[in-house]
N, C-alpha and C positions, 0 to 999 in steps of 0.2 A: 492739639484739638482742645480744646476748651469747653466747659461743664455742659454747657447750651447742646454744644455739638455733640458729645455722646450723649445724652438725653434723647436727642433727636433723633440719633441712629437706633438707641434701644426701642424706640416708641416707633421706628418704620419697622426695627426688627419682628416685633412682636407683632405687628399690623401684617407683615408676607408671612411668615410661620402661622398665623390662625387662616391665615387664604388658604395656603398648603394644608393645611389640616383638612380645612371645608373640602377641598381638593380629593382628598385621599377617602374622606367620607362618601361624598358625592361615588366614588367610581366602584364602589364598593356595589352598591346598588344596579350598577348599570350591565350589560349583558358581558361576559367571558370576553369578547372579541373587544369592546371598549373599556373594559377593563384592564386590558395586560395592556391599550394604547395608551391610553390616561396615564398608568403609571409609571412607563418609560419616562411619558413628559413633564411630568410632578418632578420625576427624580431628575431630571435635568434641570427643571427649573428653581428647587433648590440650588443646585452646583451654582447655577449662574447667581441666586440672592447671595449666599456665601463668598462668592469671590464679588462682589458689588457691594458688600455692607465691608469687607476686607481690603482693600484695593480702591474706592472712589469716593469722591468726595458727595455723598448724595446730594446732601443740599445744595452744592452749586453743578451737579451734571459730572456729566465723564469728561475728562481730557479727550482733546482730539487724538491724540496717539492711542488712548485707551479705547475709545473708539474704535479705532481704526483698527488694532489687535482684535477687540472682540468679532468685527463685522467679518474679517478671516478665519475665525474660528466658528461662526455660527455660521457663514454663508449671508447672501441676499437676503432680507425680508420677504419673501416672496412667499407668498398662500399656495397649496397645494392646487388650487380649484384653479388658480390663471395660470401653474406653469405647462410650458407647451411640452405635448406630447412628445414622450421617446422613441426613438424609430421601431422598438420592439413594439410597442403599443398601438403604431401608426400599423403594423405589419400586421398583427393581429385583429386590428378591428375591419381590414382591406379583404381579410381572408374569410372571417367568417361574420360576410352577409348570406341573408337566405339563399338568393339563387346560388349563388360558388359553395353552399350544403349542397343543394341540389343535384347539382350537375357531380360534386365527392361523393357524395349515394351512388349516385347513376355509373360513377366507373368506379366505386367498390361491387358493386353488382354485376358491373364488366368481368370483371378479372376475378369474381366466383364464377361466373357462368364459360370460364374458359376464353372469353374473345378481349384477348389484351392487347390487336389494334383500336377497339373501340372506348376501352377506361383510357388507356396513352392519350389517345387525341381530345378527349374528355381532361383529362390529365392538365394539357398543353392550354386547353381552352383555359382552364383556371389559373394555374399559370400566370400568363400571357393580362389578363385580369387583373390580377391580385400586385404583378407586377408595377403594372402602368400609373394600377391607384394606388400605391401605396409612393411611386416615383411622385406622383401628381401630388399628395398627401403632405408629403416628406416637403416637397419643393415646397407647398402652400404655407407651412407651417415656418420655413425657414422664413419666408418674406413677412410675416406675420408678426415673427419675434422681429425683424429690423423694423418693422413698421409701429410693433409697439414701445422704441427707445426714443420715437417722438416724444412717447405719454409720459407727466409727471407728477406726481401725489406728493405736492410738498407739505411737510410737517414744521413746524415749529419747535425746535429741539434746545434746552439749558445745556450748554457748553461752557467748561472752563479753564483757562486759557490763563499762563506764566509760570513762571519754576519758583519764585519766594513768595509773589503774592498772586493769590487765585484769586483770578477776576471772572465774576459770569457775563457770560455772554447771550444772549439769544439769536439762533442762527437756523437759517432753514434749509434743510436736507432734503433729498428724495424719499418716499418710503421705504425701498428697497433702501436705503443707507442707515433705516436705523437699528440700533443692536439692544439686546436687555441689557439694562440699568439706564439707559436715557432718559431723562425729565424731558415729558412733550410739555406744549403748550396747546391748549383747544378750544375753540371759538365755534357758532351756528355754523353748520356747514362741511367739520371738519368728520372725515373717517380713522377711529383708531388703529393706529398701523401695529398694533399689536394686543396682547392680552396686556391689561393698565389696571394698576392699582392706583386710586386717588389720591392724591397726596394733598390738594385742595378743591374745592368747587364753591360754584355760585348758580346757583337757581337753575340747577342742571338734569335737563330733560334728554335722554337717546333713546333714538328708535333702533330696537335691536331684530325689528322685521328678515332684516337677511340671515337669521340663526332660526327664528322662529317659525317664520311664512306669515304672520301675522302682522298687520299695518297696526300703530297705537308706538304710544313711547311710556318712556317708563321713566321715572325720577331715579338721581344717583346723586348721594351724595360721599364726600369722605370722612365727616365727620360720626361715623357708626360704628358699630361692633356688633358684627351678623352672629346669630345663633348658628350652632355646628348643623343644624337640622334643616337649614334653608335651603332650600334647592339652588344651584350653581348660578342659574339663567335669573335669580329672583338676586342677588347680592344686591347691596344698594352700592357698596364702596369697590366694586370691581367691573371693568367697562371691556368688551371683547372685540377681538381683532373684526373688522368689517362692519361693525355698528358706529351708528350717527349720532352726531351730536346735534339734536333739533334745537334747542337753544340752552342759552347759559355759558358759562368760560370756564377754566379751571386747571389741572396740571394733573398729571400721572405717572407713576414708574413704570418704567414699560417692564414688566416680567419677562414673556415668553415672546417671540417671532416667528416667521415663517414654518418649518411645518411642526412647531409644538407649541401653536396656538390652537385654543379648542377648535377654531373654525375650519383648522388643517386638519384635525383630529377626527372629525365630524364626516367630511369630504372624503379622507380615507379609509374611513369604512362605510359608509353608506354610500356615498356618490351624489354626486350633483342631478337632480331630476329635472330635466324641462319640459315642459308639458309640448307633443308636438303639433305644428301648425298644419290647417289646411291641407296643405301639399306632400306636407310625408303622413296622413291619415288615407290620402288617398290613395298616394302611395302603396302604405297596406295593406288597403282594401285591393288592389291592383293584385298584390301576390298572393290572397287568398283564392281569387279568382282564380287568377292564372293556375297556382296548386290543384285547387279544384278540377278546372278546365284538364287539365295535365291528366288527373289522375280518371277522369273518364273518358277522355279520347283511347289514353293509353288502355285502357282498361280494352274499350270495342277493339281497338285493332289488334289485341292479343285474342282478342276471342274471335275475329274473323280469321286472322293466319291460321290461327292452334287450328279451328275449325276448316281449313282452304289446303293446309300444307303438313299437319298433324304433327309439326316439331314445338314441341314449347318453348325450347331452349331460344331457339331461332326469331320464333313473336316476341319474348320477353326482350332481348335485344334490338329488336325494329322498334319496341314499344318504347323503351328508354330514349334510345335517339329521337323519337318523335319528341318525348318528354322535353330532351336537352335542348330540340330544336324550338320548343315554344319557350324556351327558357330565357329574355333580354338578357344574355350576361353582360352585356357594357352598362347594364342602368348606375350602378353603383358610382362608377366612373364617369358616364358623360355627368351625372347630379354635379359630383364633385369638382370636375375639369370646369362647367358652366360657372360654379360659385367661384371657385378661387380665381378664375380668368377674371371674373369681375370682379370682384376684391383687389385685384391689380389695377384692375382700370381705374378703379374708384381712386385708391392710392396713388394716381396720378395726377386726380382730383385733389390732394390734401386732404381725401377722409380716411382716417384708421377703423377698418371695419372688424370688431369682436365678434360677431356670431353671423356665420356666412350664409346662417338663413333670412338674415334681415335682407342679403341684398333681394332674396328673392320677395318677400315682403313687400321691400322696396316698389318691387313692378306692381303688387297687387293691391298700393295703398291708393285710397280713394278719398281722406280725407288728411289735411295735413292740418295740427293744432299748432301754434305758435304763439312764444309771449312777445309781447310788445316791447318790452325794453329791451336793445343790443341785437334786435333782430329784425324790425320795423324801424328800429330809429338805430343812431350812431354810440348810442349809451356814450357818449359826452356830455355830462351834465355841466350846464353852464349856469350861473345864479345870476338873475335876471334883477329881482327888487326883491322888498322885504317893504310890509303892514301890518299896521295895528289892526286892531278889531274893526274899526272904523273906516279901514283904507286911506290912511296914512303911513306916511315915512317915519316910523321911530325908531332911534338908534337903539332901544334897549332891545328890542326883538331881534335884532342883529349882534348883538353881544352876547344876546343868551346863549342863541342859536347857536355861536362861536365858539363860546365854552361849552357849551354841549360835545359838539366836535371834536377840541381840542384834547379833552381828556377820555374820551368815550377811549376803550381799550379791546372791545372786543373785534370784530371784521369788519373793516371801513370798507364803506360803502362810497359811489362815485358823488350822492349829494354832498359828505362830508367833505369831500374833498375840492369842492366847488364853493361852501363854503368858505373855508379857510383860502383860496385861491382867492375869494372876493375881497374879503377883507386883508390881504395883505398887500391886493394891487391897488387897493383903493385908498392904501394911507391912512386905515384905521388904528388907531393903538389900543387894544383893549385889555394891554396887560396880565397875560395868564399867569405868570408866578405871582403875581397876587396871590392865586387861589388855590388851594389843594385840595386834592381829589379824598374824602372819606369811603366812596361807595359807590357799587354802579350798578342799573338793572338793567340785565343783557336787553335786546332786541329778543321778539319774538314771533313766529307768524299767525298769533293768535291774539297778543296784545298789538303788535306792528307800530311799537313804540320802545323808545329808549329809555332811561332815564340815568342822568348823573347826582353825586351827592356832594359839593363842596361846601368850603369853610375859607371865611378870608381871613388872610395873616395879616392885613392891615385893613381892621373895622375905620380907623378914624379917617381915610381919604373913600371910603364910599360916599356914592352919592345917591342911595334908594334905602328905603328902608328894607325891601326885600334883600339887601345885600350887608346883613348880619348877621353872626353865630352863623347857621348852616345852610343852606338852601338847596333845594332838588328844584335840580331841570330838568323837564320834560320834552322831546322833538318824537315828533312822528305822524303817522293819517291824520289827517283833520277828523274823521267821526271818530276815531279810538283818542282822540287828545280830548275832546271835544266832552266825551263821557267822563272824564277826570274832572272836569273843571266846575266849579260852581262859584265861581268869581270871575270878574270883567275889569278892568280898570276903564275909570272912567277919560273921556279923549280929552279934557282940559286938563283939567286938575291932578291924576294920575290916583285921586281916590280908590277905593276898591268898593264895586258895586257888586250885587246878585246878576248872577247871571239870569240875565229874564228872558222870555220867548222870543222877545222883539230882535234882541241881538241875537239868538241862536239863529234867528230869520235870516238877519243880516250878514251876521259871517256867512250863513249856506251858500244866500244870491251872491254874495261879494266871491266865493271861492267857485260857485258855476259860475262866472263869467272870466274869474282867468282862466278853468280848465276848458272854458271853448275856445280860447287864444292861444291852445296848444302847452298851457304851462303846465308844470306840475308842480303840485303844492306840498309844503310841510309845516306843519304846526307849531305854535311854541306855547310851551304853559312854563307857571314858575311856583313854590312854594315855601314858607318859611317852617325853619326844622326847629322846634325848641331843642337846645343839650339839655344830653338826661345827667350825664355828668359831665366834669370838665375832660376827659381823659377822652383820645380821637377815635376810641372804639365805640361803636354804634351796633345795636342789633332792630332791625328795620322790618316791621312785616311784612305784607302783601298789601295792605292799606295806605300805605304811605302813598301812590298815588293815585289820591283821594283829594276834593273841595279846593282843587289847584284854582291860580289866576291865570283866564287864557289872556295870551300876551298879542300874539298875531300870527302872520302869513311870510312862508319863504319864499318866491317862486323861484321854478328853473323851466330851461328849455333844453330840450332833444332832439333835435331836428333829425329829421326820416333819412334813412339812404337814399343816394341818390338810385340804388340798382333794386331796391325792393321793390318798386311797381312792376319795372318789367319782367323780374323775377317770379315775383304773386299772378301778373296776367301768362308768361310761357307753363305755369303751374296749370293756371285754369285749363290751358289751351290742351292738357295731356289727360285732363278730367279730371286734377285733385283740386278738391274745394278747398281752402284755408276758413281757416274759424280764429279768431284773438281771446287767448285767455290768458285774463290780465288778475292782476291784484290791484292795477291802479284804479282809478275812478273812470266812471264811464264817461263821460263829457271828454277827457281827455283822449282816452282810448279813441272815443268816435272820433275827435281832431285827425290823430294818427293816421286811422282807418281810413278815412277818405282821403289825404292826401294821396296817400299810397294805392288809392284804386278799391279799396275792399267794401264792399255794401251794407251799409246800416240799418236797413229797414228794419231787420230783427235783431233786437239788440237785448239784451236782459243784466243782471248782475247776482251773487251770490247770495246777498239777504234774501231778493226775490227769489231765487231757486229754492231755497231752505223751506219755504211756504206751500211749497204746490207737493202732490202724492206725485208716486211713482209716473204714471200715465200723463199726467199732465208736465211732470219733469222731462219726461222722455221728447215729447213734444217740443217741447218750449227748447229744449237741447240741438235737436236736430233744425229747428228755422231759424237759432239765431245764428249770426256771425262774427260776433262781437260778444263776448264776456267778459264782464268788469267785476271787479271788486271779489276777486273769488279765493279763497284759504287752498290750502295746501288739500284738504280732505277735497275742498268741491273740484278740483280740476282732475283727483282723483276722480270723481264719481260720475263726471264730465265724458271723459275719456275709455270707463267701464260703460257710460250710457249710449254712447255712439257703436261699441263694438258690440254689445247683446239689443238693445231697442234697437239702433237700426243697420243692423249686420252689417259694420264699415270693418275695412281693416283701416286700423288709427296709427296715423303716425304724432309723435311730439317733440318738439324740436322746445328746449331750453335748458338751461345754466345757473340755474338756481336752488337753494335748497329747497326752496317751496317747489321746485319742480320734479323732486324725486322720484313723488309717488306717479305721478304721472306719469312720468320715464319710464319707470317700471312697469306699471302697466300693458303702457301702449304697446302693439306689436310693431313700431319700430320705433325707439326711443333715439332721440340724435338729440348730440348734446357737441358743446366744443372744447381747443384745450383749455381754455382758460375761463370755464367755469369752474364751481367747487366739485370739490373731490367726490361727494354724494354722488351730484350729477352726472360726473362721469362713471362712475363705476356702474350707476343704476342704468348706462346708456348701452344702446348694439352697436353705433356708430358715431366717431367724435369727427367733430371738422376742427382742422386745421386753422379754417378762417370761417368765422360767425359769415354764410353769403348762402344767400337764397339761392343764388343760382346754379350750387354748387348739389344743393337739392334737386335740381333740375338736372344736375350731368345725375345724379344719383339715381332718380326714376328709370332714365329712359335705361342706365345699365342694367336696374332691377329687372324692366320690362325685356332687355335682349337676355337676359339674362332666362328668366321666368318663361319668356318662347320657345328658344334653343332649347329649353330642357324637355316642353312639353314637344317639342317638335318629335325630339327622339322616342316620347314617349308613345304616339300615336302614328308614328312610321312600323314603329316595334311593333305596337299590338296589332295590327292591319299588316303588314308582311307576315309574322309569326303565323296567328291565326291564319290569313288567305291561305298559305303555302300548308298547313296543316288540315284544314276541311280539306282542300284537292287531296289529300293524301288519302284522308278518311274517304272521301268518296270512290277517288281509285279503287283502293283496297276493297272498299264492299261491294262497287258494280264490275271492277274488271278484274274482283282477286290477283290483284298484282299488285307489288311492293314498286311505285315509281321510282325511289331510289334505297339503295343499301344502308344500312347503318352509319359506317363510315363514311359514304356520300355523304350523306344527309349531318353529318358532320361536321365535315370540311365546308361542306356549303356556304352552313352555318357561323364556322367562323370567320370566313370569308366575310361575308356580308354582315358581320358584328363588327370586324376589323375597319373595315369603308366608314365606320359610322363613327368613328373615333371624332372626326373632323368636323363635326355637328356642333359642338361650340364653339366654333371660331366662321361661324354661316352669316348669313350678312339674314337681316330683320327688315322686312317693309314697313314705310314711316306711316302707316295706316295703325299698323298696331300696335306702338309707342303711343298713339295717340288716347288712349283707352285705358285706364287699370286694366288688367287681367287676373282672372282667380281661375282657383281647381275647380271642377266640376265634374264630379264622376259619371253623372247622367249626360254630360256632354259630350264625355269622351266614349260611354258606351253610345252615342245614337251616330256620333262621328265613326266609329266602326261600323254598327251596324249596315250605315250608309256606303261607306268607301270599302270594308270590306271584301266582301260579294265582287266587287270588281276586280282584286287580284286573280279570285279564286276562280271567277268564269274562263278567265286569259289563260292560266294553269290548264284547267280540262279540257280547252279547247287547242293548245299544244299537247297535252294528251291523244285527245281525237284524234288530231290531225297524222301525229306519229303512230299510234295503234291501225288507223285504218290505210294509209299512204305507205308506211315505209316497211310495216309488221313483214308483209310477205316476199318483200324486195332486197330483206336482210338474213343472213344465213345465223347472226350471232344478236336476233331479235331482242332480247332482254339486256344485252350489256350496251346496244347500240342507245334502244329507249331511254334506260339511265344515263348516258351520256349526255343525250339531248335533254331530258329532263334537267340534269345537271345544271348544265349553261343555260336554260330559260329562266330558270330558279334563281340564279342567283343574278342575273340582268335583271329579270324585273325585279327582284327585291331593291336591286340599287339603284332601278330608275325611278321607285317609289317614291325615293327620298325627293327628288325633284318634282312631281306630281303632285304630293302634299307641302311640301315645304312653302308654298304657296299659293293665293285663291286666283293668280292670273296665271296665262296659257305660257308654262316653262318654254325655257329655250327662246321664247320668242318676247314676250311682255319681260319674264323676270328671269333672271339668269343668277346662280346660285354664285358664291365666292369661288375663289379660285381654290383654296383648299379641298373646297369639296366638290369642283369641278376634277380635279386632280386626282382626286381618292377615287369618284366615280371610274375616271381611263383607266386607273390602275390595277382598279379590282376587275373591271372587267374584261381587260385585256390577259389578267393574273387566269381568271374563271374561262377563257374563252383557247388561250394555249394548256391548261392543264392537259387535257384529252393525250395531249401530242406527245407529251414526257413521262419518263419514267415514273413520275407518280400517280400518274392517270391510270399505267400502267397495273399499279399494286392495289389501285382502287378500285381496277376492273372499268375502267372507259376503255373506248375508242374513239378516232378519229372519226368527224362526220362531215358531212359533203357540203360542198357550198351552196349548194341550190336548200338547205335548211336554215343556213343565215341569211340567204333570201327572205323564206318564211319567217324568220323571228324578224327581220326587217317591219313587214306588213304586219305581223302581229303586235308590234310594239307600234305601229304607227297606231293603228286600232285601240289597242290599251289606253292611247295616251285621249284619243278624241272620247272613247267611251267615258272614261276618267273625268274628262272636262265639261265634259253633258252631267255626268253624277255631279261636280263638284257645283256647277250652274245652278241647277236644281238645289240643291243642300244648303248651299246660301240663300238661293228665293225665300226659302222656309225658315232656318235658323238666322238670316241678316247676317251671319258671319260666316268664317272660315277657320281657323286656327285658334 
C-alpha cells in the first residue's frame, strides 16, 4: 500500500473513531433502556471499523468474497420495524385482545366462585379464538414474507474484484445484501440502507422525516468535523439507515446494518406508532360500549336474581355468562381473516400489500390523486425536435442538450435517455471525448434543473466561442431555466443579445403551443466559465447559474395508455374521483387529461395555489381536477387539503421522489416496483405493474373486504344485544333465568363459530358501487332499528312456551331452556341472512355456499344437541315436534316482520349496509 493509501485510511480512521465517540457521548445522556442499546451497538460497530480499516481495501470497496463473509456473520440487512413477526409475537398479540381479557376475567371468576363447567367452556371459547387467529395470523404473515421477495431496494455498491490487481467496480446489490464496510453510491431518490459515514458529497440535501416525524430536509456534507456536543440527528457528515436523499450525489461507509442501526435501535425500544384509522377508532369506541353495556345489564340481573332467588353466588354467574354472551369474541378474527383473505386476492392482482389496513381504506377511498407521467401516459419518452429561441432547428441546442446527458451522473431520467437515443439514430456525431466532465449540479425538485461543468481537450477544432476553457450547461423546466438566463442569442448572426420582454413573450407563446400538441418541453441555456487557475479543480458557488444564454427547446412525446380512460371511467363508475397532480406544466397536463377522459374545467397550478389563504386554498383544491406545476411540498399540502377541508379519505398513487411526501400522507399510498426506493418504502401498496385498472381490482377487494367486516359487525351487535334485552326482560317480568350459564355458553359459541365463514360471503354489486366508511351513528340507528326485532321474536317464543307448554310439562324449567336454547341460536344464525342483505334472503339474494353450509350445520349441530349426551350434562331435554312446527311460523314471521323494518330503514336512511 502506498503513502496516499495509508494517509487515507488514517484520515477515514480518525473520521469513524470521532463518530464512535459522538456515539458514546450522545447515549450517555439518553434514558437507561437506550443507553445499555446504543452501547451494545457502538461496541459492535467498532469491532466491524476495526476489522474493515484491517482486512479491506477501503478505497476501492470490499471484495466480493469479503462481502459475502461479512453478510453471514452480520445476517440480512434488514430493519427491525419490517421484519415479520415471530410466531411467539403472532401468539401473544392473538391472545391478548380486550374481549379474550374479558371472557380470562369472566372464567377466573368462574373457578373462584366454584363453577368450573362454566370458566372450562369460557376457557374453550378463548381457546378456540386465539387459536384460529393466530393459525390465520401465522398463515398471513408467511404469504406476506413470499410476497415481499418480489420487493427490491437496489443500492449502488464500490466492489473490488482480482487477486494481483484490484479493480473497482460499481455494482448493484439488493439492500438486504449490504454488509458494514461497503462504499454505496447515492443519487436523488435513494434510501440509506444503512447507518453511512460520508466519504464524499455534492450539494447534499436528506430528508430524515422517518427518525424525526418532521417533513424538511437537512444539509449533509462530508467535508466537516462535528463538535463532541452536537446532538446525533444534527451531524452533518453522518446519514442514517431509512432517511432520503432529496437531492445531490455522493458516497458513504456503510458502518452499521440491520438491527444496530439507530433506526433498529429506536423501533426496539420505543415501537413503531400508527396513528389508527376510522375503523379501528370505532372500533374502540364499540368496546367501550359494549364494557359499558356489559357492566349494567350484568349489574340489574344480579340484583334482580340476588333479589328473586337470594343466592349471590348463583346471579354472579348467570351475570358473567350474560357478560360473555354480549362479548363478539370472533371480532378479532373475522377483522383479520377479512384483511389477509384480501391481501391474497390483491396478490393475485400483482399488488404487494404492506399494511393490511390499507386494503380496508382501499374500499373507503373516495378520491384517487395520480401523477401524469408513467400512469396516464406509457412514460416512453420519445425526442420529437429541438428550437431555438426563435422556432428553429439549430444543431447546437441539440448538442448542448447531448452533453448535458451524456455526462450528467446522477439518476437518469427517461428524457436523457431519449436524448441520446435521438442523436445516435440520427447520424449525429457530437464527439463527447472531446470533453471532460470538471463538475456537476445534481437535479433538484426545487431548482428542477441540472446543470454540467466541461472543459475541451481540443480548443483549436471548436467551432463557437462558448466552447472554450470551461462551460456550464444548463437542461431543465423552461421557467426555472428561463430565470437563469439573461442573454438570447441572436437568430442570424448568433450574437448574444439582452434578454428583452419581447423574447421572454416569445419563448412563453412558442413553448404553450407545443405543450397543447401534447409535447413536453425542456430547456437549454449555456455559459462561459473564466479559469481561476490552470489546475482542473474548480470550487463553484451557488451563482454560477447565473446571466446564462437561453439557447432553446427540446420536445418529447408520451403518448397515454391505451387502458387509462377505461380504467379512470370504471374508477368514476365506483365513486372515486381522480385529480392529476403533476409537476409538469399545465397545457400539457390538460393535453393528457382529456385524451384520457378527465375534466378540465377546473384546473389550477402551484404558483397559483401559493397565493390564496387557507379557505380560498381549500376551495380551489377540491374543484380542480387537474394540478400542474406543483413541488413536492404542494402535493403534500394538496393531499392533507382534501383529507381535513374536505373529509376524503385520499388515495395517491406515484413513483417519484417528489412523490414521497404525498405517499406518506395519503391514507393509502400506492406506489410501484420500479419506482425509487423513497416511494416505495413511503407506500401501503406496490403494484407490480404501473395499470389503472389494477386500482380497480383493488377498490372493489377494499370494498368486499370493508362489508364482510362490517357485516359481522352489525349481525354481532343486533344478535348480542336482542338475545340480551329478552333475557333482561325475562328475568325482570317473569323472574326466570331463560337459559343457564352454561347454556347461554354453549349457545354462544355456537353461534360465534357459524360466523367464522363471514369473510368468504359473496357482496352485492350495489355496494362496490359506493366508497364505504365507519360511522358509529350509523351503526348505533342500524341497531336501534333492526334490533327490537330479534328481541320481540325472543319473548314472543317466550310467551308462547310459558303460557302453552308451562302446565303440560312435568320438568317446566329444563323443558323452557331447551326450547329457548334452539330458538336462540336459529335465530341468531338466520340473522346473518336477514341482514347480510337489503333484498328478501332466500329469495332475491342467496348467501355463498360457505355460509349457506355453516348456516345447516350449526343448526342441525344446535337442533340434535337436546338428544345427546351433552344435552344431557347441560340439562336439556328432548322436545316435540309440534314446537318445530311453531318455530317454523315463528321464523317465517321474523323474517317478514324483518323485511317491513328493513323497507322502512332504507325509505329513511336511502341505504342498508
Amino acid at each position: 500500500m502506498g503513502v496516499r493509501g495509508l494517509k487515507r485510511k488514517q484520515r477515514y480512521t480518525r473520521g469513524y473513531m470521532h463518530w464512535l465517540n459522538l456515539g458514546r457521548i450522545w447515549s450517555m445522556n439518553m434514558c437507561n433502556q437506550l443507553k445499555e442499546t446504543f452501547g451494545r451497538m457502538l461496541v459492535l460497530v467498532k469491532e466491524h471499523l476495526v476489522q474493515h480499516i484491517s482486512h479491506s481495501h477501503i478505497g476501492s470497496g470490499l471484495s466480493f468474497r469479503e462481502a459475502e463473509r461479512r453478510l453471514k456473520e452480520t445476517g440480512p440487512n434488514i430493519p427491525i420495524h419490517t421484519k415479520f413477526p415471530r410466531w411467539w409475537h403472532l401468539l401473544w398479540n392473538a391472545l391478548f385482545h380486550p374481549f379474550h381479557i374479558i371472557l380470562i376475567v369472566l372464567s377466573v371468576l368462574s373457578y373462584i366462585t366454584s363453577d368450573e363447567p362454566n370458566g372450562c367452556i369460557m376457557l374453550v371459547l378463548v381457546f378456540i379464538s386465539v387459536s384460529l387467529r393466530f393459525y390465520q395470523e401465522y398463515s398471513s404473515s408467511k404469504a406476506a414474507m413470499k410476497l415481499s421477495e418480489f420487493l427490491s431496494f437496489p443500492v449502488k455498491v464500490q466492489r473490488c474484484a482480482g487477486r494481483t490487481v484490484q479493480t473497482e467496480l460499481v455494482v448493484q446489490v439488493d439492500q438486504k445484501n449490504v454488509v458494514p464496510g461497503d462504499i454505496i453510491i447515492f443519487e436523488p431518490g435513494d434510501l440509506f440502507p444503512g447507518d453511512v459515514r460520508l466519504l464524499t458529497s455534492k450539494n447534499l440535501v436528506v430528508s430524515q422525516s422517518s427518525l424525526t416525524g418532521e417533513f424538511g430536509a437537512t444539509e449533509k456534507t462530508a467535508d466537516i468535523r462535528e463538535d463532541s456536543s452536537t446532538p446525533l440527528l444534527d451531524l452533518k457528515n453522518i446519514c442514517f439507515m431509512g432517511t432520503t436523499v432529496v437531492s445531490g450525489i455522493g458516497t458513504g461507509l456503510v458502518v452499521s446494518t440491520g438491527s444496530k442501526t439507530y433506526m433498529s435501535t429506536i423501533f426496539s425500544t420505543t415501537g413503531k406508532l400508527k396513528q389508527p384509522d376510522g375503523f379501528e377508532r370505532g372500533i374502540r369506541h364499540i368496546s367501550y360500549i359494549l364494557i359499558s353495556l356489559m357492566l349494567i345489564v350484568v349489574s340489574i340481573i344480579i340484583l334482580i336474581d340476588c333479589y328473586s332467588s337470594g343466592e349471590p353466588s348463583e346471579s354472579i354467574l348467570f351475570g358473567m355468562s350474560v357478560a360473555s354472551a354480549l362479548t363478539p369474541q370472533m371480532l378479532p378474527l373475522i377483522i383479520n381473516t377479512s384483511l389477509a383473505k384480501g391481501a391474497l386476492a390483491m396478490a393475485r392482482d400483482r399488488c404487494i400489500v404492506k399494511s393490511l389496513r390499507a386494503i380496508r381504506d382501499m374500499g373507503s377511498m373516495d378520491i384517487i390523486c395520480i401523477d401524469k407521467t408513467g400512469t396516464l401516459t406509457k412514460n416512453t419518452a420519445i425526442m420529437i425536435n429541438y428550437f431555438d429561441s426563435w422556432g428553429l432547428q439549430k444543431e447546437k441546442v441539440l448538442r448542448l442538450a447531448f452533453l448535458n446527458a451524456f455526462f450528467k451522473t446522477q439518476q437518469r431520467y427517461p428524457l436523457d435517455d431519449a436524448i441520446m437515443a435521438h442523436v445516435y439514430t440520427s447520424g449525429f456525431r457530437f464527439q463527447p471525448s472531446e470533453w471532460s466532465k470538471v463538475d456537476e449540479i445534481p437535479f433538484d425538485f426545487t431548482r428542477r434543473r441540472i446543470s454540467v461543468i466541461l472543459e475541451t481537450r481540443m480548443t483549436e477544432n471548436c467551432v463557437s466561442n462558448y466552447f472554450t476553457d470551461r462551460i456550464v450547461i444548463t437542461k431543465g423546466a423552461l421557467e426555472e431555466v428561463i430565470k437563469v438566463c439573461s442573454f438570447i442569442e441572436h437568430v442570424d448572426s448568433g450574437d448574444t443579445l439582452a434578454f428583452s420582454t419581447e423574447a421572454y413573450q416569445r419563448i412563453l407563446n412558442m413553448a404553450e403551443e407545443l405543450s397543447s400538441q401534447g409535447l413536453r418541453l425542456l430547456a437549454v441555456a449555456v455559459k462561459r466559465l473564466q479559469m481561476i487557475t490552470d489546475s482542473r479543480s474548480m470550487v463553484y458557488d451557488e451563482h454560477i447559474e447565473s446571466d446564462m444564454v437561453f439557447l432553446g427547446l427540446i420536445t418529447f412525446f408520451d403518448p397515454p395508455k391505451d387502458s387509462a380512460k377505461q380504467a379512470l371511467w370504471n374508477l368514476a363508475e365506483k365513486g372515486v374521483k381522480a385529480k392529476v397532480l403533476t409537476g409538469d406544466a399545465l397545457s400539457l397536463a390538460i393535453r393528457v387529461c382529456k385524451e384520457v377522459g378527465i375534466r378540465t374545467t377546473h384546473v389550477t397550478t402551484g404558483p397559483e395555489l401559493e397565493l390564496l389563504d387557507n379557505d380560498s386554498f381549500h376551495e380551489n383544491v377540491k374543484r380542480a381536477t387537474v394540478l400542474a406545476k406543483l413541488t413536492p411540498t404542494q402535493k403534500l399540502r394538496v393531499v392533507q387539503s382534501l383529507q381535513t377541508g374536505g373529509n376524503h379519505i385520499v388515495g395517491f398513487l406515484g413513483d417519484g421522489v417528489n412523490d414521497s411526501l404525498a405517499l406518506d400522507a395519503a391514507n393509502v399510498g400506492i406506489s410501484v416496483d420500479s419506482g425509487a426506493s423513497i416511494a416505495k418504502e413511503s407506500s401501503d401498496i406496490i403494484l407490480l405493474e404501473k395499470d389503472l385498472n389494477v386500482l380497480v381490482a383493488g377498490v372493489e377487494q377494499g370494498r368486499l373486504t370493508f362489508g364482510n367486516t362490517m357485516k359481522y359487525v352489525r349481525i354481532s351487535v343486533i344478535a348480542n344485544l336482542g338475545s340480551i334485552v329478552s333475557i333482561l326482560i325475562a328475568t325482570i317480568f317473569f323472574g326466570f333465568e331463560p337459559l343457564t350459564p352454561n347454556q347461554l355458553l354453549v349457545q354462544s359459541f355456537l353461534y360465534s363459530l357459524g360466523q367464522i365463514v363471514i369473510p368468504w360471503d359473496n357482496i352485492e354489486d350495489d355496494y362496490v358501487k359506493i366508497p364505504q366508511r365507519w360511522s358509529l351513528r350509523g351503526l348505533t340507528m342500524f341497531t336501534l332499528w333492526n334490533g327490537p326485532v330479534c328481541s320481540i321474536c325472543d319473548l314472543v317464543a317466550l310467551l308462547f312456551l310459558w303460557f302453552y307448554y308451562k302446565k303440560k310439562s312435568s320438568v317446566a324449567n329444563n323443558f323452557i331452556h331447551s326450547a329457548l336454547f334452539v330458538e336462540g341460536l336459529l335465530m341468531q344464525t338466520l340473522i346473518i341472512h336477514l341482514i347480510r342483505t337489503d333484498k328478501i334472503p332466500f329469495i332475491q339474494e342467496v348467501a355463498s355456499w360457505p355460509v349457506i353450509c355453516s348456516t345447516v350445520l350449526i343448526s342441525a349441530v344446535g337442533i340434535a344437541i337436546p338428544y345427546t349426551p351433552l344435552g344431557t350434562v347441560l340439562g336439556l331435554v328432548s322436545l316435540p315436534l309440534s314446537y318445530f312446527g311453531f318455530l317454523v311460523v315463528l321464523f317465517l314471521g321474523y323474517f317478514i316482520f324483518g323485511q317491513i323494518v328493513k323497507r322502512a330503514y332504507i325509505m329513511v336512511y336511502e341505504k342498508w349496509l
